[in-house]
C-alpha positions in Angstrom: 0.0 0.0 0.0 1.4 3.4 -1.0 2.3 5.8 1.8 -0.5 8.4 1.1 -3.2 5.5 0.6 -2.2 4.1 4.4 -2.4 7.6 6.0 -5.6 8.0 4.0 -7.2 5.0 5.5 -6.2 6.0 8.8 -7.7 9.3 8.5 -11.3 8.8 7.2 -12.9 6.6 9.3 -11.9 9.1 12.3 -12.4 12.3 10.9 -16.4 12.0 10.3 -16.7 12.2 14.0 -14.8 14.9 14.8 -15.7 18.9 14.7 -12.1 20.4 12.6 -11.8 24.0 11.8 -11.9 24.4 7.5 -10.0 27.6 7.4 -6.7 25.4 6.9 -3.5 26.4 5.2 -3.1 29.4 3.2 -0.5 29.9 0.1 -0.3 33.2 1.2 -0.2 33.2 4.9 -1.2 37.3 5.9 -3.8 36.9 3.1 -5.2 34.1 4.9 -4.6 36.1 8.1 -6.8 39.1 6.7 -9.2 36.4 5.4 -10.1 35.4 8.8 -10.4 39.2 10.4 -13.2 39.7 7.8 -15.0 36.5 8.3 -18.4 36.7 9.7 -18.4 33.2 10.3 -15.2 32.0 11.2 -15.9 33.1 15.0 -12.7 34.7 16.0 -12.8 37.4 18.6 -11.2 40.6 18.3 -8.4 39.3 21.1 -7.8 36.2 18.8 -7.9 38.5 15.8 -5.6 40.8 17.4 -3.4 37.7 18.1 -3.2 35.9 14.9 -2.4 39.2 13.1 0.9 39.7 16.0 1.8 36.0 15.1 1.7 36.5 11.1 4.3 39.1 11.2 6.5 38.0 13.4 8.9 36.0 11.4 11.2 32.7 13.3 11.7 30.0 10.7 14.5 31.0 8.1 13.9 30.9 4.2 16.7 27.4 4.6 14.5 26.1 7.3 11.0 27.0 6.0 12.6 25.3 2.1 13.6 22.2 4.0 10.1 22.0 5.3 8.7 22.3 2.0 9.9 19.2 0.9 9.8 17.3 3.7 6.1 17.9 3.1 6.0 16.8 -0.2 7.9 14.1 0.9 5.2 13.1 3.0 2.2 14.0 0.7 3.0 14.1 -2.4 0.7 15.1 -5.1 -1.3 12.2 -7.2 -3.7 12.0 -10.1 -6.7 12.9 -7.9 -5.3 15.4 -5.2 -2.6 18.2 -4.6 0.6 17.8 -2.6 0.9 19.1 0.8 2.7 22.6 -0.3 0.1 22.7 -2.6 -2.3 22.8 0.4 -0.1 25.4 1.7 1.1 23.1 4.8 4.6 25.0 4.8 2.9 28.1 5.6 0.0 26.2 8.2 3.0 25.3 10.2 5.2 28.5 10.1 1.8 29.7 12.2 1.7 27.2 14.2 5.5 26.8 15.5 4.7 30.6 16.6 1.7 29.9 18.2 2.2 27.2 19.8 5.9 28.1 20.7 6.5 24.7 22.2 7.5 23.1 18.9 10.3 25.6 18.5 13.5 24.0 19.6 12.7 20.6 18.7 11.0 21.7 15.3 14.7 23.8 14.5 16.8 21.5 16.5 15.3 18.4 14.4 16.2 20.7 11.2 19.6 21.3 12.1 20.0 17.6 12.7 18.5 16.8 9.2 21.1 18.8 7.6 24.1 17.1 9.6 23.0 13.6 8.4 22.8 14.7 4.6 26.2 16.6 5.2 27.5 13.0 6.8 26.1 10.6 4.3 26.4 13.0 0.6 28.3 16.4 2.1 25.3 18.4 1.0 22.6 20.2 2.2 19.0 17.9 3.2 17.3 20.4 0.4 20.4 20.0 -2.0 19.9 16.1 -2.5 17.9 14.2 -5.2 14.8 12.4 -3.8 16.4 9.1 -3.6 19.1 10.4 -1.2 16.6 12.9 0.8 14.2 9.3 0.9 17.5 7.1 2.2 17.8 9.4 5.2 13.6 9.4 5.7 13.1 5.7 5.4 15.6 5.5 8.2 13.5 7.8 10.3 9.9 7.1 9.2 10.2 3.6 8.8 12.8 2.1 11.5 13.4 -1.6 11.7 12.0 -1.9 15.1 15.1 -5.0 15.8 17.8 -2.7 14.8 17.1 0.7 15.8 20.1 2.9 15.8 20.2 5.2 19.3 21.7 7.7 17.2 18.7 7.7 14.7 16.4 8.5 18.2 16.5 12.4 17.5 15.4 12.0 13.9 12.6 9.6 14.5 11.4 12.6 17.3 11.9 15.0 14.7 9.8 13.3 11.7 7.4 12.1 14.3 6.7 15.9 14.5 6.7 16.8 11.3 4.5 13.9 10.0 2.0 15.1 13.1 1.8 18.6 11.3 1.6 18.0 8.0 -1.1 15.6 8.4 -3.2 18.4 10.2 -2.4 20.8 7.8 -3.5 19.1 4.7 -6.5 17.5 6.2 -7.9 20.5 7.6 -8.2 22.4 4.1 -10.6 21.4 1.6 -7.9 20.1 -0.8 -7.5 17.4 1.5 -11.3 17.2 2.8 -12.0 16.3 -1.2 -9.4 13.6 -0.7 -10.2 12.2 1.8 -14.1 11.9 0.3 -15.5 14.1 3.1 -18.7 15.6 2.6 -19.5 15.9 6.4 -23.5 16.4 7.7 -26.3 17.1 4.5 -29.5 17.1 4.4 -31.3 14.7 3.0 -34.6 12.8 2.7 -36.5 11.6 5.5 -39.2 8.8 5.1 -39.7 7.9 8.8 -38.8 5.0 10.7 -38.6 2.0 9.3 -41.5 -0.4 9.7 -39.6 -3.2 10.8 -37.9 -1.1 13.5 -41.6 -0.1 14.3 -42.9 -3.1 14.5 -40.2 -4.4 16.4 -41.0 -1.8 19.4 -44.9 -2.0 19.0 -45.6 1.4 17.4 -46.5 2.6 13.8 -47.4 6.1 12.2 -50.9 7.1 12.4 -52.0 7.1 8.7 -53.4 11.1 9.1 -49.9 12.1 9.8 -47.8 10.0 7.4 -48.7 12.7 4.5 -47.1 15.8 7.1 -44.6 14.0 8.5 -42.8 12.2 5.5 -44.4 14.5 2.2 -41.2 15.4 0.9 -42.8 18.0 -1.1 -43.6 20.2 1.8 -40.3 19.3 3.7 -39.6 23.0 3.4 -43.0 23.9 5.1 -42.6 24.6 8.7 -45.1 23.0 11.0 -47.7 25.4 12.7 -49.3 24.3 16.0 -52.7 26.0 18.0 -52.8 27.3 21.5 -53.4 23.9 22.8 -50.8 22.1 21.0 -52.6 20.5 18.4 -50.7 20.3 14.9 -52.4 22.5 12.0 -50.4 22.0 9.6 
């Protein structure tokens, strides 16, 4: 099974069930910022507001480090046929944000970086974003995919590091819609109604009275709000 596939099928039978923000990643990150402090929807107080506008222009990744995580995103998710890769999503930017607002993934975010760059400088004496994808995917097999009867202590601090990184792009692309359509979500629509079914009636003893199966179930007037009298006696 292909890498994207087996994180797909990991994702969607959890993701139904649980309430995730859709404002995502943004290609342009103070766009997206601005985005937000004009949405009537999105919910954000002024505070917040206030807050994620400080957090956009402060700057802490460098260009290097903010490159490196580029393609260690696409690494992870790349694009297909059906669906975008993850700096296509704009996950690069999603977790600039977030490694200033939520300042704990600072040092090991950078300090699992720099130690990137030592172990392409060991193995090929270049820089992690200088390699070809075969020698960039030599170093990450080692660190995504350890053999669990010969892990290398001195591996430990990369298999942290990717952990990490894996952690955040994941939550970048599938909280955008780009990876919402991959993933097949449509969450909660409306739909047609035609009551209980009779066998789940029957089962429990009840059924519909026949005056009320036309307002209850008509799906023509499923529009039509109900209208009751003083004593509580449905009209209509």
């Amino acid at each position: 099974m292909k890498r994207r596939d087996t994180i797909k099928s990991l994702l969607v039978g959890t993701i139904a069930g649980v309430g995730i923000g859709t404002t995502g990643c943004k290609t342009d990150l103070t766009e997206g910022i601005e985005e937000v402090a004009t949405s009537s929807g999105y919910g954000r107080t002024p505070s917040e507001l206030a807050l994620d506008k400080k957090l956009a222009a402060e700057v802490f990744l460098t260009e290097q480090e903010l490159s490196t995580i580029a393609v260690l995103c696409d690494l992870i998710l790349p694009a297909t046929a059906t669906a975008g890769s993850a700096t296509d999503a704009g996950v690069p930017e999603f977790i600039e944000f977030i490694v200033k607002d939520m300042s704990y993934h600072q040092l090991p975010l950078r300090g699992g970086l720099m130690w990137l760059d030592g172990e392409a400088m060991k193995r090929y004496e270049k820089q992690f974003v200088t390699l070809s994808e075969k020698q960039q995917l030599s170093i990450i097999d080692d660190i995504a995919y350890p053999d669990p009867k010969n892990l290398k202590p001195e591996m430990g601090p990369g298999r942290s590091f990717f952990d990490r990184m894996r952690n955040l792009t994941l939550t970048g692309y599938y909280t955008t819609k780009m990876g919402f359509d991959d993933l097949g979500y449509v969450g909660n629509r409306p739909n047609l109604w035609d009551g209980v079914p009779k066998e789940e009636l029957d089962k429990h003893g009840f059924k519909y009275e026949e005056k009320y199966l036309s307002q209850y179930v008509d799906h023509e007037k499923r529009d039509v709000l109900a209208e009751w009298d003083a004593s509580g006696k449905l009209i209509s």
